[in-house]
Backbone as ProteinMPNN parsed JSONL, in Angstrom:
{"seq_chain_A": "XXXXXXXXXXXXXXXXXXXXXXXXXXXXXXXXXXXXXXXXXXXXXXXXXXXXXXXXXXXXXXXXXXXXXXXXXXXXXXXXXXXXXXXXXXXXXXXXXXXXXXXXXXXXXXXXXXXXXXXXXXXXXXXXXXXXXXXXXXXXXXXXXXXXXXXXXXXXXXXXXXXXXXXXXXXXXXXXXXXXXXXXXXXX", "coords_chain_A": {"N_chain_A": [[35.891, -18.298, -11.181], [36.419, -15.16, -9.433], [36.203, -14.193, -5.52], [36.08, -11.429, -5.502], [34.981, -8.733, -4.528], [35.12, -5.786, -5.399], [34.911, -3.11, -7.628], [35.556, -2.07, -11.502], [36.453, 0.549, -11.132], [37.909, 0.602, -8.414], [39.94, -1.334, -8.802], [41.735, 0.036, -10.593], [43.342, 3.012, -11.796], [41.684, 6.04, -13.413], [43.244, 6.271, -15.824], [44.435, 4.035, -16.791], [42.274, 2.389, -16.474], [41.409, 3.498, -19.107], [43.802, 3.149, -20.898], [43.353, 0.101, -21.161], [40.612, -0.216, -22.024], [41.297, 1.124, -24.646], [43.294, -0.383, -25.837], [41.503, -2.824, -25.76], [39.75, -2.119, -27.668], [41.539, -1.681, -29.893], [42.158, -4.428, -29.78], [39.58, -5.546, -31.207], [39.502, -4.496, -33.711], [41.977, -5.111, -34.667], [41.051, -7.692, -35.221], [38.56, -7.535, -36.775], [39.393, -6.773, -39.001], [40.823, -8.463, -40.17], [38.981, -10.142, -40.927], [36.568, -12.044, -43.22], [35.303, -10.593, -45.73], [31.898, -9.758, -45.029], [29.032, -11.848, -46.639], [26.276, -12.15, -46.655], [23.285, -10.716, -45.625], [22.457, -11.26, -43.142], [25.383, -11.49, -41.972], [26.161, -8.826, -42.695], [24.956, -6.85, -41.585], [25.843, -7.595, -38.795], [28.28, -7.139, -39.202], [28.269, -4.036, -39.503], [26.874, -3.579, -36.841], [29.456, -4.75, -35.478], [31.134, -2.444, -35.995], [30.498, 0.001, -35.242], [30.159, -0.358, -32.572], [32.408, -0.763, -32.035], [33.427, 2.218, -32.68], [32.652, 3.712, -30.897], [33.639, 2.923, -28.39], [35.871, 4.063, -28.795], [35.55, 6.614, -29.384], [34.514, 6.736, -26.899], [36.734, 6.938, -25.23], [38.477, 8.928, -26.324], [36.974, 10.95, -25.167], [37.064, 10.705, -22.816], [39.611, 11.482, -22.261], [40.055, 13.925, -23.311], [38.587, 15.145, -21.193], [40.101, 14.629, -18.641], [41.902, 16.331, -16.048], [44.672, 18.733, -16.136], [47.029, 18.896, -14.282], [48.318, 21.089, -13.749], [45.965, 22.993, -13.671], [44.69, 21.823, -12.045], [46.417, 22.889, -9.553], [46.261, 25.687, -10.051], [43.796, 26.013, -9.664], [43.308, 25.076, -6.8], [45.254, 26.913, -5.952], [43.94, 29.201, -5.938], [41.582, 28.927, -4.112], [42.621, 28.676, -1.73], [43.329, 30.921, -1.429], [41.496, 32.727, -1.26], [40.377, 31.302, 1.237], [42.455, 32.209, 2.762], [42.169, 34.947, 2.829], [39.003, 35.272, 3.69], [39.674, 34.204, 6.138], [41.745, 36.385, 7.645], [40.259, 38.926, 7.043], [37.703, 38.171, 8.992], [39.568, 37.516, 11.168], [40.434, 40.361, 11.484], [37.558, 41.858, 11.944], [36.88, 40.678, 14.136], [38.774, 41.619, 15.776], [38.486, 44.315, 15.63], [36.092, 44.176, 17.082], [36.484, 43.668, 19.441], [38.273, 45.772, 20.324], [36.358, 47.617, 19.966], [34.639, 46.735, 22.236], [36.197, 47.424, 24.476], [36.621, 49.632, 24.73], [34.377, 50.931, 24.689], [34.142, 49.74, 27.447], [32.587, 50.202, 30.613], [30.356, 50.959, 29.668], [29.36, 48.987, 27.874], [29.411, 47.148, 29.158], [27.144, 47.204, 30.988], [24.946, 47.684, 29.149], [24.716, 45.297, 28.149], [24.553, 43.846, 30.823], [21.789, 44.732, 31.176], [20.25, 43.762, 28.965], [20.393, 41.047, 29.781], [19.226, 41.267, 32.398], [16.486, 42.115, 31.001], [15.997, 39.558, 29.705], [15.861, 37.607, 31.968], [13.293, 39.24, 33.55], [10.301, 38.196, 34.815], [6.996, 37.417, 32.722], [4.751, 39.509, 32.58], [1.047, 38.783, 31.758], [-1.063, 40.168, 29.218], [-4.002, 42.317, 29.98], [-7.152, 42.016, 29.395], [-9.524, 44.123, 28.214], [-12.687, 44.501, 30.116], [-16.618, 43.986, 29.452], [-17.695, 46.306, 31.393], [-15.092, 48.18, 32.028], [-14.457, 48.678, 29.604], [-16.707, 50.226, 28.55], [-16.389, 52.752, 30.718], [-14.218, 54.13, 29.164], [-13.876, 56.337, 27.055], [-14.398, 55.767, 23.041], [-12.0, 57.078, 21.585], [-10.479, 57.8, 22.506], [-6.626, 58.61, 23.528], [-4.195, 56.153, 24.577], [-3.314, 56.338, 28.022], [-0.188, 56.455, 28.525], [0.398, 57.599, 26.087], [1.051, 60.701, 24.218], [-0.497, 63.056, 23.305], [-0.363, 65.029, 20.383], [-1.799, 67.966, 18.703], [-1.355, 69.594, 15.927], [-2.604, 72.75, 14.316], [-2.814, 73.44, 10.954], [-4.426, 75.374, 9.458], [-4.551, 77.754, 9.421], [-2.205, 78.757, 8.399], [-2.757, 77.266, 5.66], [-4.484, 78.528, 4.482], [-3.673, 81.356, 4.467], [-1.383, 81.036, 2.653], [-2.56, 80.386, 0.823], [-3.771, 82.607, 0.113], [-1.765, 84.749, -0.37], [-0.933, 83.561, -2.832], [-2.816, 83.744, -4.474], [-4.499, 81.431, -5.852], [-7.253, 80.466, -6.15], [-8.023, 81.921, -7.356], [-6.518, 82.664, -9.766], [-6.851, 79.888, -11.058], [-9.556, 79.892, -11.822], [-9.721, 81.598, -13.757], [-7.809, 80.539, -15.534], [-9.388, 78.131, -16.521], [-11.201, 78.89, -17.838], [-10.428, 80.392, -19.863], [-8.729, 78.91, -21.797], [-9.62, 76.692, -24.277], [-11.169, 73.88, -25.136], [-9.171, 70.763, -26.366], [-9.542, 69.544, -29.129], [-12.089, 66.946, -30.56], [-10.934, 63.838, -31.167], [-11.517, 61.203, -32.051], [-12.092, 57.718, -32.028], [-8.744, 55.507, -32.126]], "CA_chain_A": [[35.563, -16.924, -10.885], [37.412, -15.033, -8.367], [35.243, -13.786, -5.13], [36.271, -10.179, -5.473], [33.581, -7.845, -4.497], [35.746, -4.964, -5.891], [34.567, -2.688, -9.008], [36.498, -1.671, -11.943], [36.917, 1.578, -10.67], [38.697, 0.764, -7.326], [41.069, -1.411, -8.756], [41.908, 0.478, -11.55], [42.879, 4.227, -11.787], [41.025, 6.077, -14.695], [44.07, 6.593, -16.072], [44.837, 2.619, -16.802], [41.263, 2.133, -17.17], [41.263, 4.472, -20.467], [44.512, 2.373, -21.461], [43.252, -0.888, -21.15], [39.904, 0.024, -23.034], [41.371, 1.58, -25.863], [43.506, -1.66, -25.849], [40.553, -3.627, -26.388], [39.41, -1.548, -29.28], [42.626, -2.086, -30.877], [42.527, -5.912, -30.697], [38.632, -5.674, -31.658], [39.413, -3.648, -34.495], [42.172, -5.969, -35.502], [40.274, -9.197, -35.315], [37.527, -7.132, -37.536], [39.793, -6.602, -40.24], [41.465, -10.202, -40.235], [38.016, -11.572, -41.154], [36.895, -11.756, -44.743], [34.174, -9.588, -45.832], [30.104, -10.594, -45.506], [28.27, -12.351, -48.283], [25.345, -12.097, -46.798], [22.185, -9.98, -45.131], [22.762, -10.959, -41.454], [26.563, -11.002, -41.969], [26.44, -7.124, -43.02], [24.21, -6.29, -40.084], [26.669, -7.766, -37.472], [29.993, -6.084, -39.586], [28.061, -2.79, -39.028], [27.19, -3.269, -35.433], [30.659, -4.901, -34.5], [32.387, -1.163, -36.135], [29.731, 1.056, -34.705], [30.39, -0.571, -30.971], [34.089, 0.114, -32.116], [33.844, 3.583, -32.96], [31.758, 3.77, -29.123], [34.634, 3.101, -27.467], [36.963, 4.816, -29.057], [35.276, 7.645, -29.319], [34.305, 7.273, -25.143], [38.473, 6.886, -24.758], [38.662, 10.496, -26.684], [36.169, 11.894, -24.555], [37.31, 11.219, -21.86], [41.151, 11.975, -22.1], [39.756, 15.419, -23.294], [37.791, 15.556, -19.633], [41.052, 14.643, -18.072], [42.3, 17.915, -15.703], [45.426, 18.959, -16.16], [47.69, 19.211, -13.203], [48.526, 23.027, -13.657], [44.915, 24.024, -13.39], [44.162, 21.812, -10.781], [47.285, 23.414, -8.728], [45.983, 26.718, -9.915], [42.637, 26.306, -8.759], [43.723, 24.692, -5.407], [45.955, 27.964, -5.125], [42.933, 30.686, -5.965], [40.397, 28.248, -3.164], [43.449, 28.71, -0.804], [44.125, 32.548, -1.331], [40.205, 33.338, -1.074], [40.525, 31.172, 2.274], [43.42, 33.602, 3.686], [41.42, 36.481, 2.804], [38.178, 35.657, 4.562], [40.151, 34.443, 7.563], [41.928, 37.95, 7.796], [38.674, 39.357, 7.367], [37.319, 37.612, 10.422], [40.238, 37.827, 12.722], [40.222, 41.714, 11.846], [36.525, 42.036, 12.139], [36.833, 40.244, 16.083], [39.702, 42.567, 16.973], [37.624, 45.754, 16.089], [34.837, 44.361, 17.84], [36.962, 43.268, 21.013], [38.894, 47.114, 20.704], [35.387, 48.524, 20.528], [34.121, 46.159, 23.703], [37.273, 47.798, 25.441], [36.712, 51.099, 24.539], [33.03, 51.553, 25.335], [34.668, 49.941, 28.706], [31.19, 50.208, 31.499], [28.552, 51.143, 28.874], [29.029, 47.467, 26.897], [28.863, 46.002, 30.699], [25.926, 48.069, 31.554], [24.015, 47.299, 27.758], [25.344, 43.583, 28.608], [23.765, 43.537, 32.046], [20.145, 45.414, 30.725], [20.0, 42.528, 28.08], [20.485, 39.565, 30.445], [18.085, 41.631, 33.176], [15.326, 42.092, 30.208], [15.468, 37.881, 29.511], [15.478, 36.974, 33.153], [12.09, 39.664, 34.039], [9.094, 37.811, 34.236], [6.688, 38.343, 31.191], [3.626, 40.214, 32.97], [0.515, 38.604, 31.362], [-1.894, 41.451, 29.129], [-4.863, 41.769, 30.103], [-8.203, 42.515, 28.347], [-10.74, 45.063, 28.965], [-14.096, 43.477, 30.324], [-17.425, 45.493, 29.246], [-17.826, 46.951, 32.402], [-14.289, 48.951, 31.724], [-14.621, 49.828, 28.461], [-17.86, 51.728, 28.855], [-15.685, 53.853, 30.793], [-13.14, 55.052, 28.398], [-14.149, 56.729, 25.611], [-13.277, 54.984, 22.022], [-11.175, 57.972, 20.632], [-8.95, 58.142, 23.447], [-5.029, 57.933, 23.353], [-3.693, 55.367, 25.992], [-2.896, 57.139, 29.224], [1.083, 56.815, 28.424], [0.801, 58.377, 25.352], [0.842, 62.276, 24.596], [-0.981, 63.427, 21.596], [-0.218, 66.826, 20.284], [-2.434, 68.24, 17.682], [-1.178, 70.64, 15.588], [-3.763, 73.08, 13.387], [-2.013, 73.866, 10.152], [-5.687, 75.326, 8.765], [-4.356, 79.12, 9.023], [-1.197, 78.496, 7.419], [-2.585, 77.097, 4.326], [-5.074, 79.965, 3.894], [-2.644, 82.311, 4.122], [-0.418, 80.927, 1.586], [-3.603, 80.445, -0.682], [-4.348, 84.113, -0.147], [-0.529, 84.877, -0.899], [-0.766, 83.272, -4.229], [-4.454, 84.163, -5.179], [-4.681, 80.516, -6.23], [-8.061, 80.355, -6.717], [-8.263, 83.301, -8.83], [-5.601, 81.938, -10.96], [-7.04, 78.373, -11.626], [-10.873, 80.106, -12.636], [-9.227, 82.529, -15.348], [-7.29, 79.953, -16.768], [-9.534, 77.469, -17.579], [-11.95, 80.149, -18.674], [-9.439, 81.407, -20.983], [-8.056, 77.787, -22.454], [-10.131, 75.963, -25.114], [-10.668, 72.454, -24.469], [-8.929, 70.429, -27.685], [-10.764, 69.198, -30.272], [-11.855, 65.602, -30.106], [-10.001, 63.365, -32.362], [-12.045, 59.882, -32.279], [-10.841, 56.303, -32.113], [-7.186, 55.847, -32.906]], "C_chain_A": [[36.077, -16.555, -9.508], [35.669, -14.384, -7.341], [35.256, -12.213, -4.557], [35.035, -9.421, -5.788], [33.793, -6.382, -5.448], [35.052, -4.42, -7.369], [35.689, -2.258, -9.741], [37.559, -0.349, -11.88], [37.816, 1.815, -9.577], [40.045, -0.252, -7.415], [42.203, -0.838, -10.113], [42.139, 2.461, -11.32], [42.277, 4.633, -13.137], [42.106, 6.165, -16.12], [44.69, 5.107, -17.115], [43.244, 2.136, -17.384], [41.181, 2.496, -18.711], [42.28, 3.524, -21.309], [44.221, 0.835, -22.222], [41.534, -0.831, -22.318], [40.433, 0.149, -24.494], [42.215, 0.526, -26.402], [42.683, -2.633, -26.792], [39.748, -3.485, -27.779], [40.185, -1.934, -30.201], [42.399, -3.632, -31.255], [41.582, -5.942, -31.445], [38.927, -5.311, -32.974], [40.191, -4.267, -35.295], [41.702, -7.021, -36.033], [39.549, -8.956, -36.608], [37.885, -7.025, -38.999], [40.635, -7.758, -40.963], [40.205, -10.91, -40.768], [37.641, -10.982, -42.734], [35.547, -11.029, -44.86], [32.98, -10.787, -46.01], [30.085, -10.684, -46.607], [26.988, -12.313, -48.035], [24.591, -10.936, -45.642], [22.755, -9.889, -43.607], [24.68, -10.395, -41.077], [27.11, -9.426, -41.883], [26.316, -6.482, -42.146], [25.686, -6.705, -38.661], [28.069, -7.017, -37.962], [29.499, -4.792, -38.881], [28.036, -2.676, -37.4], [28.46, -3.517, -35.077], [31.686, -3.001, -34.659], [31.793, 0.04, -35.269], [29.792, 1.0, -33.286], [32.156, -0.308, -30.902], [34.473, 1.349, -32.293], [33.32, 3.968, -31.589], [32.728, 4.181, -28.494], [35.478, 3.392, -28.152], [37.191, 6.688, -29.031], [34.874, 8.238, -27.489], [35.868, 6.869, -24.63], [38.609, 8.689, -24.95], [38.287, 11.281, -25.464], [36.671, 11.801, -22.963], [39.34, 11.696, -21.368], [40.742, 13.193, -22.199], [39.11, 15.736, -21.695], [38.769, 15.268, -18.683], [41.842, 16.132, -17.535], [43.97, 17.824, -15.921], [46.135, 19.585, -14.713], [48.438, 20.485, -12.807], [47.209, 23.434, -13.393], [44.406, 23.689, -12.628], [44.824, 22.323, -9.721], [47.06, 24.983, -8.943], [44.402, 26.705, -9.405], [42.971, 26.059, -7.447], [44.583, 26.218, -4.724], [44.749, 29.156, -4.795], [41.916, 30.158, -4.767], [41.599, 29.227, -1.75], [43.693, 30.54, -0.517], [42.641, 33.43, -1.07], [39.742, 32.627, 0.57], [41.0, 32.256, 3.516], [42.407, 34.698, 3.702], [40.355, 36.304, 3.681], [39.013, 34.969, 5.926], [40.501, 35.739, 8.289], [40.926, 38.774, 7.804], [38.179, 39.298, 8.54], [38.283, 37.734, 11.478], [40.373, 39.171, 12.584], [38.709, 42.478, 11.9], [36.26, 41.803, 13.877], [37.785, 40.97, 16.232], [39.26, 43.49, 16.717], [36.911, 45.556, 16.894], [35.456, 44.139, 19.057], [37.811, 44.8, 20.987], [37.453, 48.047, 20.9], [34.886, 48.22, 22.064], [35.341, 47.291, 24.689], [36.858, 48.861, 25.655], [35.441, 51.916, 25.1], [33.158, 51.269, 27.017], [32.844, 49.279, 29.79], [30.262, 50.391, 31.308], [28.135, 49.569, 27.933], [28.525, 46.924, 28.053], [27.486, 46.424, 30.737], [25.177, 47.701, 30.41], [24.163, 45.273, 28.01], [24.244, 43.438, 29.66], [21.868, 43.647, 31.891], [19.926, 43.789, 29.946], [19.411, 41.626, 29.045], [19.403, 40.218, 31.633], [16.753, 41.603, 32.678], [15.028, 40.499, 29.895], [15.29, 37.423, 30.475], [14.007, 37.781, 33.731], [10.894, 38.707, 33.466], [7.996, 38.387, 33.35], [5.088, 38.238, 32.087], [2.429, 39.507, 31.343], [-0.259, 40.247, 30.955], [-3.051, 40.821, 29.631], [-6.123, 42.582, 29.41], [-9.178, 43.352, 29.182], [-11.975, 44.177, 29.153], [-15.164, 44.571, 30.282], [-17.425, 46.737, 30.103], [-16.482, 48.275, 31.997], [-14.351, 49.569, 30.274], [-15.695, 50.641, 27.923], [-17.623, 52.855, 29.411], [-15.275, 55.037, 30.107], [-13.91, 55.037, 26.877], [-13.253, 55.944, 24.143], [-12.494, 56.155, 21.054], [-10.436, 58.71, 21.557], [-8.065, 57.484, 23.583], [-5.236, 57.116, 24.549], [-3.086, 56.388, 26.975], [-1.528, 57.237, 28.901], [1.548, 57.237, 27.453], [0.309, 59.869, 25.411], [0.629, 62.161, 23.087], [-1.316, 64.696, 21.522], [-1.136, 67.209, 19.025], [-1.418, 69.567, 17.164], [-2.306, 71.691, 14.449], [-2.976, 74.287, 11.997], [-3.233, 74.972, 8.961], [-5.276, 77.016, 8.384], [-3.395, 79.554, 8.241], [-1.597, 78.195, 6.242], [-3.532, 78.071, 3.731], [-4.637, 81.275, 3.389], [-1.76, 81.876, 2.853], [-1.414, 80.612, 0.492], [-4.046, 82.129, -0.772], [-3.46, 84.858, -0.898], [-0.711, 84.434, -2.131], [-1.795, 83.0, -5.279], [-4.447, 82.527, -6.537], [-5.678, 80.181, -6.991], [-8.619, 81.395, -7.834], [-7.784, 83.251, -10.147], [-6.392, 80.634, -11.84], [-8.713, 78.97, -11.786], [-10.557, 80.856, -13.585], [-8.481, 81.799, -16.011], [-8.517, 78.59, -17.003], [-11.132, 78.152, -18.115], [-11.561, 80.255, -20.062], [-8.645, 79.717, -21.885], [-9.205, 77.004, -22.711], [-9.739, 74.905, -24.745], [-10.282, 71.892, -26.147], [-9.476, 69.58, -27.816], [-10.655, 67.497, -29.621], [-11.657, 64.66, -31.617], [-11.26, 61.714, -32.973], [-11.432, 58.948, -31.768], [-9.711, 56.5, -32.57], [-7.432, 54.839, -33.662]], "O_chain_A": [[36.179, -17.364, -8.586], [34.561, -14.18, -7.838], [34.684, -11.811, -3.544], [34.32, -9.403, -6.79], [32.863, -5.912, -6.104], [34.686, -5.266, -8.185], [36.74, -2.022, -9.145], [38.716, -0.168, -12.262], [38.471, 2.855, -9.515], [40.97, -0.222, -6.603], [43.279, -1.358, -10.404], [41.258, 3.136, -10.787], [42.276, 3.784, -14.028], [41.683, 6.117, -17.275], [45.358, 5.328, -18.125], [43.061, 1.63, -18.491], [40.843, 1.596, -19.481], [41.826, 3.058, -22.354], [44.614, 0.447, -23.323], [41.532, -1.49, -23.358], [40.062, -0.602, -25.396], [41.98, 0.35, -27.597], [42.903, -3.071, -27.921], [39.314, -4.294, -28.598], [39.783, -2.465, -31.237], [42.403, -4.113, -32.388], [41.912, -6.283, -32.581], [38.379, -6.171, -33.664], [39.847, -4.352, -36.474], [41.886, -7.317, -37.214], [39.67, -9.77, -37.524], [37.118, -7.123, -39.957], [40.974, -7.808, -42.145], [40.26, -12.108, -41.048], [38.099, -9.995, -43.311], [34.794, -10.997, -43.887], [32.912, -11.879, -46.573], [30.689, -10.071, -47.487], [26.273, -12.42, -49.032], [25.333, -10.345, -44.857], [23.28, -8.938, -43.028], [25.126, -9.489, -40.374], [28.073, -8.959, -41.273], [27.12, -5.649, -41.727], [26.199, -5.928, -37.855], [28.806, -6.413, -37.182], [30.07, -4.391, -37.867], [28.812, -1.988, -36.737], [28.927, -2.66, -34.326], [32.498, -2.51, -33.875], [32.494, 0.881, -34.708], [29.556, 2.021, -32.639], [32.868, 0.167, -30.017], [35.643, 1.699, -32.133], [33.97, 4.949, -31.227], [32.914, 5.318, -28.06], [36.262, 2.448, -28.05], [38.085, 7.514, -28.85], [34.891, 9.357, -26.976], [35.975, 6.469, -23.47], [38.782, 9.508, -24.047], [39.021, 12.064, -24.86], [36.629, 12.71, -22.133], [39.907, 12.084, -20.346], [40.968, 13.851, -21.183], [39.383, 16.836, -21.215], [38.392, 15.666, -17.581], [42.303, 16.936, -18.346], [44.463, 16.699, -15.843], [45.749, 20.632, -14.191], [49.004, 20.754, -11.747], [47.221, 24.471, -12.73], [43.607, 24.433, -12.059], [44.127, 22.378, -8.708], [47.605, 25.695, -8.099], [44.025, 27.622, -8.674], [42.907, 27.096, -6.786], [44.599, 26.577, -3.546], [44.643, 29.816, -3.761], [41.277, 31.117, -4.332], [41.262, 30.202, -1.079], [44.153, 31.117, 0.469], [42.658, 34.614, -0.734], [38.87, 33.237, 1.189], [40.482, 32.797, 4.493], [41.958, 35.193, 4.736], [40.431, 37.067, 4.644], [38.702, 35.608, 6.932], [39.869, 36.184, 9.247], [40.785, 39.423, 8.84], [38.162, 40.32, 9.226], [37.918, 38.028, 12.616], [40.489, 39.626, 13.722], [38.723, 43.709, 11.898], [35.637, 42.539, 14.641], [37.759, 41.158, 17.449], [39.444, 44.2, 17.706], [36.738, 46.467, 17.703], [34.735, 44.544, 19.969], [38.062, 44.994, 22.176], [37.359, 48.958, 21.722], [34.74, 49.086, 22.927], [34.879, 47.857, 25.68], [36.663, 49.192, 26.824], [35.381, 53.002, 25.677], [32.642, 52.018, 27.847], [32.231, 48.227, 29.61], [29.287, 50.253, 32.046], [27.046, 49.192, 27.501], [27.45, 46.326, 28.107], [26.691, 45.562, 30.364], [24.273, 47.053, 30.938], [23.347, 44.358, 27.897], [23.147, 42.957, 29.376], [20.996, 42.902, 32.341], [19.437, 42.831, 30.546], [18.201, 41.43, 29.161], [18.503, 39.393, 31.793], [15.833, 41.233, 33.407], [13.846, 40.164, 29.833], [14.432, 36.546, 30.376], [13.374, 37.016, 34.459], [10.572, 38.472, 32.301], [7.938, 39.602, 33.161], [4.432, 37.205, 32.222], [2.793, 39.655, 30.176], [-0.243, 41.222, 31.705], [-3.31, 39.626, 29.776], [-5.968, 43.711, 28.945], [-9.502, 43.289, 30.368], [-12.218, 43.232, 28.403], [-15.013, 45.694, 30.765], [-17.224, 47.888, 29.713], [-16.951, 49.362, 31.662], [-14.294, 50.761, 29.972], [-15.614, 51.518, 27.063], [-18.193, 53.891, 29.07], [-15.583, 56.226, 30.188], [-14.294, 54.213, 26.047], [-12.061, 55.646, 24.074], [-12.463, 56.012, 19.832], [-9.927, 59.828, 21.487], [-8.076, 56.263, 23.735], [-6.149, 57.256, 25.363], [-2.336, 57.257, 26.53], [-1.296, 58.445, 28.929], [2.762, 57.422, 27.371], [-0.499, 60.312, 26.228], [1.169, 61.579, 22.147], [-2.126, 65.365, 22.164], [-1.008, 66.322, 18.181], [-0.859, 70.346, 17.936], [-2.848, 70.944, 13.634], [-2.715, 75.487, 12.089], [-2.873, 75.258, 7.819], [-5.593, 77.512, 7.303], [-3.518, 80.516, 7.483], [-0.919, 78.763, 5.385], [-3.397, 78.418, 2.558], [-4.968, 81.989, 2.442], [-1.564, 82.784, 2.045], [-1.051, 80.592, -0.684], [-4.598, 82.65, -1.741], [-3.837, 85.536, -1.853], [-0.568, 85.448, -2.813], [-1.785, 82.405, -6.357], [-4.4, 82.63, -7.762], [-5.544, 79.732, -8.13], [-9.401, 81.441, -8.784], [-8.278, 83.589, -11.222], [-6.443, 80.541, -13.066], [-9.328, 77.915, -11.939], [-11.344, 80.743, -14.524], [-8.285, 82.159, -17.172], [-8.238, 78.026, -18.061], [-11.957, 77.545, -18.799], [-12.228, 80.212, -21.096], [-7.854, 80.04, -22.771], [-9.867, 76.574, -21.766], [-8.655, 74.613, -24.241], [-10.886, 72.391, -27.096], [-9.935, 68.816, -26.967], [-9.882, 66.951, -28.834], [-12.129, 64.83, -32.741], [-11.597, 61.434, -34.123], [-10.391, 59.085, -31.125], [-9.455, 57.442, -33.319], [-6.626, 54.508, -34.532]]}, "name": "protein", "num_of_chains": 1, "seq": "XXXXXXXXXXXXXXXXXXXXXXXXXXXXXXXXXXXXXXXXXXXXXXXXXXXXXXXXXXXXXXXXXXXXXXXXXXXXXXXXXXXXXXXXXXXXXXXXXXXXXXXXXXXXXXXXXXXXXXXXXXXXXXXXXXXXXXXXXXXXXXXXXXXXXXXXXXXXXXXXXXXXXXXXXXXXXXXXXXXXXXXXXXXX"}
C-alpha cells in the first residue's frame, strides 16, 4: 500500500474520473455475463444485486456527464458577471464625480456644513437635568417650555358660520323624519 494521503478527486479530474468508472462497469458487466446463470436461491439474489450495483454506476456516469457545464455557457456566464461588473463600476465612478462636482460647486457652504459637523462632535454633551419638587411646584403643569411659542388658533366661528351657510342641521332632522327605516329581514 502506497502512503499517499491524496483523494480520488485531487488526483483525478472529473472528467477521467467518469472515464475510469464507467470503465469499471464495462468490465463488471462483462465478467457478469461470462458466468453461467444461477441454479439456486442465494445465487439469484447476488445476480440481482451484482446488475442493480451495475445499473448504479452507470446510471451515476449518465448523471453526471448530463451535470457537466458546457464551455460556451460557462464563457457566457463569465461574460454577463463581467459586463454587470463594468456597469456598477461606471455607476460608482460617475456617482463620485457628481458628488466631487457638487463638493466644488457648493465651494464655502460644503466647508462651512463640513466645519458645523466636526464643531457639533467635538462640543461637550451638557448633562440634562431634572426638576427637583421644589421647582416644579413653580411651573404650572400645562405650560409650554419657555423656548417654545404656542399659538392658538379659534376656528369655533368659522364652523358656525359654515353650519349656518348650509342649514345643516335643518337638513339632517327633515330627512330622517321623512325616510322610513327598512324593514327587518332576520337571520341570513
Amino acid at each position: 500500500m502506497s502512503q499517499d494521503n491524496r483523494t480520488a478527486q485531487e488526483h483525478l479530474s472529473p472528467e477521467e474520473r467518469r472515464k475510469l468508472l464507467r470503465a469499471f462497469a464495462d468490465r463488471m458487466l462483462l465478467k457478469v455475463t461470462a458466468m453461467d446463470d444461477p441454479e439456486d436461491l442465494p445465487g439469484v439474489e447476488k445476480a440481482v444485486r451484482t446488475a442493480a450495483m451495475i445499473e448504479r454506476i452507470y446510471s451515476r456516469c449518465d448523471r453526471a456527464e448530463r451535470q457537466t457545464t458546457e464551455p460556451r455557457k460557462v464563457d457566457a456566464e463569465r461574460a454577463t458577471h463581467e459586463v454587470a461588473a463594468i456597469k456598477a463600476q461606471v455607476s460608482l465612478a460617475s456617482t463620485l464625480k457628481w458628488s466631487e462636482e457638487r463638493r466644488r460647486d457648493l465651494g464655502q457652504w460644503w466647508e462651512a456644513a463640513a466645519n458645523a459637523t466636526k464643531a457639533a462632535a467635538k462640543a461637550p454633551v451638557v448633562p440634562q437635568t431634572t426638576a427637583t419638587p421644589e421647582k416644579s411646584a413653580e411651573i404650572p403643569l400645562n405650560s409650554p417650555p419657555s423656548w417654545q411659542k404656542v399659538t392658538y388658533t379659534d376656528m369655533t366661528e368659522a364652523f358656525e358660520a359654515a353650519g349656518a351657510e348650509l342649514a345643516l342641521q335643518k337638513r339632517a332632522a327633515a330627512k330622517s323624519a321623512q325616510v322610513p327605516r327598512p324593514p327587518f329581514r332576520g337571520p341570513p
